[in-house]
Each structure stands twice: as structure tokens, then as C-alpha cells.
DRENROVO-135348 format. One line per 5 residues: number of its first residue (from 1); their letters; for each residue x, y, z of N, C-alpha, C, O. Coordinates in steps of 0.2 Angstrom, whole numbers, plus 2048, in hexadecimal, padded with zeros to 3 digits. Example, Ala and Ser with C-alpha at 12.3 -4.5 7.8 and 13.67 -1.06 7.14 Angstrom:
DRENROVO-135348
1 = as = 842:7E4:827:83E:7EA:827:842:7F0:827:847:7EF:82A; 840:7F5:823:844:7FB:824:840:800:827:843:806:828
end
This chain:
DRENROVO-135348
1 = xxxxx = 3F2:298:91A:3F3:293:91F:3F6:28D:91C:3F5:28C:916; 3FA:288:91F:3FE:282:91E:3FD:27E:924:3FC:27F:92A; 3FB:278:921:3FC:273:926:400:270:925:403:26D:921; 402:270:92E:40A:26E:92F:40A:266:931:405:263:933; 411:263:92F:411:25D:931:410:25B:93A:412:25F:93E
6 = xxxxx = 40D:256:93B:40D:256:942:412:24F:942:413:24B:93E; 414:251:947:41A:24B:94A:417:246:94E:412:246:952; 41A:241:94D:418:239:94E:41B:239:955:41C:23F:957; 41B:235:95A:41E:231:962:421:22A:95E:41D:225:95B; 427:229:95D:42B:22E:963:42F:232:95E:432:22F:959
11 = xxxxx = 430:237:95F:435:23C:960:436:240:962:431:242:965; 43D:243:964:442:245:969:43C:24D:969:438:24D:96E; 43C:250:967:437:257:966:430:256:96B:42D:25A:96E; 42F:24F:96A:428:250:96F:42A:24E:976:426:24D:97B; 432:24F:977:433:24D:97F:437:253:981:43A:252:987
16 = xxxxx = 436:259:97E:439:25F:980:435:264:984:42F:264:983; 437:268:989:434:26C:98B:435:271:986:43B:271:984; 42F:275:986:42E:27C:982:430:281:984:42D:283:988; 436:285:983:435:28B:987:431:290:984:42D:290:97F; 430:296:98B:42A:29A:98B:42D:29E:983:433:29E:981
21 = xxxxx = 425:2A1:980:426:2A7:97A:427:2AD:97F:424:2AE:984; 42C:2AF:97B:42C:2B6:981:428:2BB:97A:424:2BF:97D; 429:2BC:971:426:2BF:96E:421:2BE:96C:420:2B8:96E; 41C:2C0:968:417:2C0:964:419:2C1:95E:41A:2C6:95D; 419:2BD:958:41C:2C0:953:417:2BE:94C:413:2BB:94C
26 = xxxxx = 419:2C1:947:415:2C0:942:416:2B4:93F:412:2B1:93D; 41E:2B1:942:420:2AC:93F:418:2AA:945:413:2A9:942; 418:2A9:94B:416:2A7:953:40D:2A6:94F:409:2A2:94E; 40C:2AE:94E:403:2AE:94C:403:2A9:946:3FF:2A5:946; 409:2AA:941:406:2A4:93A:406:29E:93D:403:299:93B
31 = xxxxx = 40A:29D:944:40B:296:943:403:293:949:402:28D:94C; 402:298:94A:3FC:296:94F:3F6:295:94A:3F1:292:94C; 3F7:298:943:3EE:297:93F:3F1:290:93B:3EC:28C:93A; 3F8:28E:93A:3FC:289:939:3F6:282:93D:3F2:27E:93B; 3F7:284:944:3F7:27E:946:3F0:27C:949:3EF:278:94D
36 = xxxxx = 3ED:283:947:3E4:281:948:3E2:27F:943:3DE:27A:944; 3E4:27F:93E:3E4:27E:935:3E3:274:937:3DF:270:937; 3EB:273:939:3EF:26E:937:3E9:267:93D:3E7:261:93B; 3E8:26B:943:3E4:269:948:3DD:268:945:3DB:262:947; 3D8:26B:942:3D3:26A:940:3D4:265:93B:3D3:25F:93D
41 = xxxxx = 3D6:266:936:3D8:262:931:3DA:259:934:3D9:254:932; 3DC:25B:939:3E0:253:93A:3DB:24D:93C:3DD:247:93A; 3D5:24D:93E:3D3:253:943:3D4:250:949:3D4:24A:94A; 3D5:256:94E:3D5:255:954:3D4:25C:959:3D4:261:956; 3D3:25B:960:3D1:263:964:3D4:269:968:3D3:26E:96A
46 = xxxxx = 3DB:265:967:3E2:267:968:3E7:266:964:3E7:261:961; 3EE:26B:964:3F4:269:960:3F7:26E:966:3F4:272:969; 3FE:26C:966:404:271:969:408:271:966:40A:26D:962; 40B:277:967:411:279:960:417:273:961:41A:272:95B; 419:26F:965:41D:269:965:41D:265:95F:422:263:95C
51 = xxxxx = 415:264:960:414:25E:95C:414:260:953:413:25C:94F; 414:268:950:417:269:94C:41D:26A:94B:41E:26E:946; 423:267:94F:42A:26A:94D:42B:26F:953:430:26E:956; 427:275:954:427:27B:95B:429:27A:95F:426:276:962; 431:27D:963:430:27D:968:42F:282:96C:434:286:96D
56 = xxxxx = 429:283:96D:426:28A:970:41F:289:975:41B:284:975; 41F:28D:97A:419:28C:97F:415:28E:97B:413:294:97C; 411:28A:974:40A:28D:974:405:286:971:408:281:96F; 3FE:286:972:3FB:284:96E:3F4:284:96E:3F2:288:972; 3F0:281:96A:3E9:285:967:3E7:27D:969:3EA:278:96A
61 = xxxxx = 3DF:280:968:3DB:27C:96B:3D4:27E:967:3D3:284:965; 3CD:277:966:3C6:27A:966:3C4:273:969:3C4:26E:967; 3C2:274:96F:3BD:26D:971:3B4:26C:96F:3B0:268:971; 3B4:271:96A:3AB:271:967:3AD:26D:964:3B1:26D:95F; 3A8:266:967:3A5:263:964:39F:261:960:39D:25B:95E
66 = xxxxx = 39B:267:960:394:265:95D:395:26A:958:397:270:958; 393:267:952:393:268:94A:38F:26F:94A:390:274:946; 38B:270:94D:385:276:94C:388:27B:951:385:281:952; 38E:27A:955:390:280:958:397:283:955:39B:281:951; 396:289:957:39C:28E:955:3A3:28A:957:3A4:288:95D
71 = xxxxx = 3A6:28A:951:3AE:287:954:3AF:28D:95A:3AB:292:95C; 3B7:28A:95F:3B8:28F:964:3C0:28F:961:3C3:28E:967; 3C3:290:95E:3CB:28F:95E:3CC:295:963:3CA:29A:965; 3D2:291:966:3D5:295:96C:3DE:295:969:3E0:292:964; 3E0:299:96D:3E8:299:96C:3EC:29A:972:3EF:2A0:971
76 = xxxxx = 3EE:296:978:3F2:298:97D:3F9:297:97D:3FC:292:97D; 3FB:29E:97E:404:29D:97E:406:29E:986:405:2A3:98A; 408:29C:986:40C:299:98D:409:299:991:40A:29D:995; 404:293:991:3FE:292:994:403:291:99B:409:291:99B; 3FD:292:9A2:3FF:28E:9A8:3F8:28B:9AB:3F3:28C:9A9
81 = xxxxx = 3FB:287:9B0:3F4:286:9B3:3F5:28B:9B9:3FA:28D:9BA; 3EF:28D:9BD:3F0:28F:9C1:3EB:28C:9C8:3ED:28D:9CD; 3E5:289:9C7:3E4:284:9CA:3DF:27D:9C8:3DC:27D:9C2; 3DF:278:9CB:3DD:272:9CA:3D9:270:9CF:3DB:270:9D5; 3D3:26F:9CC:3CF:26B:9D0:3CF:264:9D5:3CF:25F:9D1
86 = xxxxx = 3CF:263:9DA:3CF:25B:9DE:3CB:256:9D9:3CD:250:9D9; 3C8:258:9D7:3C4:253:9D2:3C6:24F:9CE:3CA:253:9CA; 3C7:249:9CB:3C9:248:9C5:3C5:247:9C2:3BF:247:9C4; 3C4:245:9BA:3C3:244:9B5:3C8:23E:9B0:3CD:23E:9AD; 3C4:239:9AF:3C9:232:9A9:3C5:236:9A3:3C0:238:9A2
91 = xxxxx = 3CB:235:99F:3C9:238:997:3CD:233:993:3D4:233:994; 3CA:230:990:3CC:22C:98A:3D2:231:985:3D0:235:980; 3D7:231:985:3DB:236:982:3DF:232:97C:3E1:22C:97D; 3E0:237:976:3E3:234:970:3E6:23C:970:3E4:241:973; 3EC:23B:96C:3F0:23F:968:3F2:23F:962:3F5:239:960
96 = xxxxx = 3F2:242:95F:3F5:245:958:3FA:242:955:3FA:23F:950; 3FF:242:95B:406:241:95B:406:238:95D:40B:236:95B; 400:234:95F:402:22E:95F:3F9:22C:95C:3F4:22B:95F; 3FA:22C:956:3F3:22A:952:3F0:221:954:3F2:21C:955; 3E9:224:954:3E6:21D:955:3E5:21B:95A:3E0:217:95C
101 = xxxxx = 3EA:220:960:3E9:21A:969:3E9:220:96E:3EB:226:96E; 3E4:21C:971:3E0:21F:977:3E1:21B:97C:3E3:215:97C; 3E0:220:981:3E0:21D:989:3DD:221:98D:3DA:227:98C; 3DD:21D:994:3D8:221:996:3DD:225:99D:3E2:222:9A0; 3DB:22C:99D:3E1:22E:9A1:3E0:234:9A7:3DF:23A:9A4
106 = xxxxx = 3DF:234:9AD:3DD:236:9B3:3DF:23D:9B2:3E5:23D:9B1; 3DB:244:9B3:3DD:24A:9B6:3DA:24E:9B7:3D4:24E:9B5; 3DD:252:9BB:3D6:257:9BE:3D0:258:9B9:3D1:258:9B3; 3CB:259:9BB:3C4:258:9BA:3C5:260:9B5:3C3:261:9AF; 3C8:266:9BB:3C7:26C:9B8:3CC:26E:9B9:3CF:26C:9BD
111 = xxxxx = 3CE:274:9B4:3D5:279:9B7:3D2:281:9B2:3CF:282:9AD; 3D6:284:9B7:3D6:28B:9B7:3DF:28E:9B2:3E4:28D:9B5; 3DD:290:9AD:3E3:290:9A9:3E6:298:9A8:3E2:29C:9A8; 3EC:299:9A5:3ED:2A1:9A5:3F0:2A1:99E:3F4:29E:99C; 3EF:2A4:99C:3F5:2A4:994:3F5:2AA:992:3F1:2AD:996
116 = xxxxx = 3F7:2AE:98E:3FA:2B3:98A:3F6:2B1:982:3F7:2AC:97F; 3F2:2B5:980:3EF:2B4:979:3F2:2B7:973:3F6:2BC:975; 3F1:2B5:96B:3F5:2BA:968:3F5:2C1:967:3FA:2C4:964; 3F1:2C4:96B:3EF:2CC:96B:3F4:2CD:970:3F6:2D3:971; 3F8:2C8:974:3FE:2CA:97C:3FB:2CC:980:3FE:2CF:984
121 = xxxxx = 3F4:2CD:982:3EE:2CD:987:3F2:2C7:98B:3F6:2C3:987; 3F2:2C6:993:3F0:2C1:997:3E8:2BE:998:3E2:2C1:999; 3E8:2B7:997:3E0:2B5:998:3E0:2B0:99B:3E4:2AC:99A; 3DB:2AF:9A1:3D9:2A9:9A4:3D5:2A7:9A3:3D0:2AB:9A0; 3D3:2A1:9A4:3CA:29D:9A4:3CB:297:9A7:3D0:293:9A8
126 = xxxxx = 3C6:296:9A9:3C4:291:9AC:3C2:28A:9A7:3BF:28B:9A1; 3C4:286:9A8:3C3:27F:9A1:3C0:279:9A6:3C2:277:9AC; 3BC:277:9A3:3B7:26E:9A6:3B6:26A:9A1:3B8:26B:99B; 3B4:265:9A2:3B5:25F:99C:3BC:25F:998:3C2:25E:99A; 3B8:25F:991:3BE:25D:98C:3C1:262:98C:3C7:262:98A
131 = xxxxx = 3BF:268:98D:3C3:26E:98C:3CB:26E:991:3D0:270:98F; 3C9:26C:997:3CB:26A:99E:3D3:263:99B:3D9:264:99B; 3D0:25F:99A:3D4:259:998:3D9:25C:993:3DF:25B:994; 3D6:261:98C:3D9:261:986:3E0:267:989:3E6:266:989; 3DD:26C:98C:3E2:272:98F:3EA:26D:994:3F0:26E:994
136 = xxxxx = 3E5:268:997:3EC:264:99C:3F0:260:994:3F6:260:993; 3ED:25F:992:3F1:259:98C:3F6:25D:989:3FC:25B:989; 3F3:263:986:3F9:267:982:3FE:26A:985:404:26B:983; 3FD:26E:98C:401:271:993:406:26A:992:40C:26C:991; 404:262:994:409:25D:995:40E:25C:98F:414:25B:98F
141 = xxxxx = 409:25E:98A:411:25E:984:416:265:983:41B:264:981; 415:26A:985:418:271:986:41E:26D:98C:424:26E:98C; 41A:268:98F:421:267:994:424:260:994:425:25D:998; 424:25F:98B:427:258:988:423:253:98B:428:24E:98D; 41E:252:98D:419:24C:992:414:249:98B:411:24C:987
146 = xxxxx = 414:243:98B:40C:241:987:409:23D:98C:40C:23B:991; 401:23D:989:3FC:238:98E:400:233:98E:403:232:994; 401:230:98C:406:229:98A:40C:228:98F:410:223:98E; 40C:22C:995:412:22E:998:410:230:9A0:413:232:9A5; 406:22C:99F:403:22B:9A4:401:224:9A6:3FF:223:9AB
151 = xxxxx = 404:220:9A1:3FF:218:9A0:405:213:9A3:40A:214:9A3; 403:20E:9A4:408:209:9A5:410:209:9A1:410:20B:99B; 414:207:9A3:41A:206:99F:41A:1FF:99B:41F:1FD:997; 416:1FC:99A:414:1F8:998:40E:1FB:990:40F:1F8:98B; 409:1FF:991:405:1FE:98E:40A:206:989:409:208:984
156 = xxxxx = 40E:209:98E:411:210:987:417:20C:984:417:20D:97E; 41A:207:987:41E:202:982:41A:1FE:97A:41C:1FC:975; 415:1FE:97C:40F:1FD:975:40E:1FF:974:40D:1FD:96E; 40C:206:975:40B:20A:971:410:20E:96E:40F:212:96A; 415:20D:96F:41A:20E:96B:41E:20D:968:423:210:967
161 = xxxxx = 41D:207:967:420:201:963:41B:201:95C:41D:202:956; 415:200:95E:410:203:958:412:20A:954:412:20A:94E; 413:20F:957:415:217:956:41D:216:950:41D:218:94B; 422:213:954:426:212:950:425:20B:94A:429:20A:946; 421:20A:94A:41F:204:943:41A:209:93D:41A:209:937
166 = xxxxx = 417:20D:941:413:212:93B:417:216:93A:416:21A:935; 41D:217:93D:41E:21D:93A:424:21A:936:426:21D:931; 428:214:937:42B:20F:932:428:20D:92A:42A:20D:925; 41E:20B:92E:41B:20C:925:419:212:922:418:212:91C; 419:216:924:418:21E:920:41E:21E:91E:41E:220:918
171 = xxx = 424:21D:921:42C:21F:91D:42C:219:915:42D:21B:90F; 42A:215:917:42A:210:911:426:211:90C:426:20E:907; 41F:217:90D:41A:219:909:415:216:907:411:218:903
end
């Protein structure tokens, strides 16, 4: 396994849509323990293949967060939604791809999701909570969307003024 670089905001890869995986292939599965690897490690409860250089409808997820429970890694490729709850849910959301910054960002409370797993099985479930928020945030980057692309134009213009100053200080080392 390899931990892959995650991409910064702004760059042009995180505003593309994914096209669907139409194969399964041996590059698709390394690159999904890739970016559970790259995910745990970083740490965070989601990555999408975008946000490593990917552009591919997939991405992996674990929302376990109590230390004494069994990780869940999942891996959905060309996830969909298929329904959404009237409910909402604000969840304090942070990304990989923009370190440091959180916001708090309105969406369905719950959704019923469909994806294709490594095995090319079809799978559905139903998701609530973080699980519910983490599946909408990674689906919005499959379709070049960040939380950051829900907030004021005011408050994603700071945040990304900041995003290009870090990633101006990492270039200078």
C-alpha cells in the first residue's frame, strides 16, 4: 500500500466531474487500499479518488468513530443517491483537500445510497448521521463540488486565499 498525495483547493482536478468506472481492475482495487491507507493516515472518514489526482467515480469511507469499535472501511464506486430524506442535518464539515477549515453545512439528515463494490456486486444502504453527511461530501466531489461551494462567496473567497498561501508555504518548504 502507498500513501498517495492528497490535493490541495484550489486545483483544477477538484472541479471536474468523474466519469463513471465502467471496469474493475487490478490499477482501481490498489488504488482504493491506496486511499484508505492515505485516508486513515491523514486522518480523516472520507477521501475520493479526485482528491488523489483520480478521475474516477469512486471513493472509500469509515465513519467509526469510537476507538473500541471495529473499523468499517467501505468502498463505493459510482456511488448514486437514490433517496433523501426532508430532514436536514448541519454538520460542521472539513476536507482533506482544504486543511484546517470547517463549516457548518445543511443536508439531508439521511440518504439511501447505491454503488457497485470491488467484488462488481451492486449494493445499497441506507446512511444517518456522519455516515449520511460523509457519503453526500464525497458523491459532491465525484461531481467537482466542495462543502466550501456551499458557504457564502464571501467566506469560500477566505478560505481560499488561505488554501493558496499554504500551499504557496509547502512549495517554499
Amino acid at each position: 500500500m502507498t500513501l498517495r498525495p492528497i490535493l490541495i483547493h484550489p486545483d483544477p482536478r477538484l472541479k471536474k466531474a468523474c466519469p463513471p468506472v465502467t471496469e474493475i481492475t487490478d490499477d482501481l482495487m490498489q488504488a482504493a487500499e491506496d486511499m484508505l491507507e492515505t485516508m486513515y493516515d491523514a486522518p480523516g472518514v472520507g477521501l475520493a479518488a479526485p482528491q488523489v489526482g483520480l478521475l474516477a467515480r469512486m471513493f472509500v469511507m469509515d465513519c467509526v468513530k469510537d476507538p473500541e469499535a471495529a473499523p468499517r472501511p467501505m468502498v463505493l464506486i459510482n456511488p448514486a443517491v437514490t433517496w433523501t430524506s426532508a430532514e436536514t442535518n448541519v454538520y460542521e464539515e472539513g476536507c482533506l483537500s482544504i486543511p484546517e477549515q470547517y463549516a457548518e453545512v445543511t443536508r439531508p439528515a439521511e440518504v439511501r445510497v447505491r454503488w457497485t463494490g470491488l467484488d462488481g456486486k451492486e449494493q445499497e444502504e441506507h446512511f444517518t448521521g456522519l455516515w449520511a453527511t460523509c457519503a453526500q461530501h464525497e458523491i459532491d466531489h465525484l461531481d467537482g463540488k466542495l462543502f466550501i461551494d456551499y458557504l457564502s462567496p464571501l467566506k469560500r473567497q477566505l478560505i481560499t486565499r488561505k488554501m493558496e498561501k499554504l500551499k504557496r508555504d509547502r512549495a517554499r518548504g
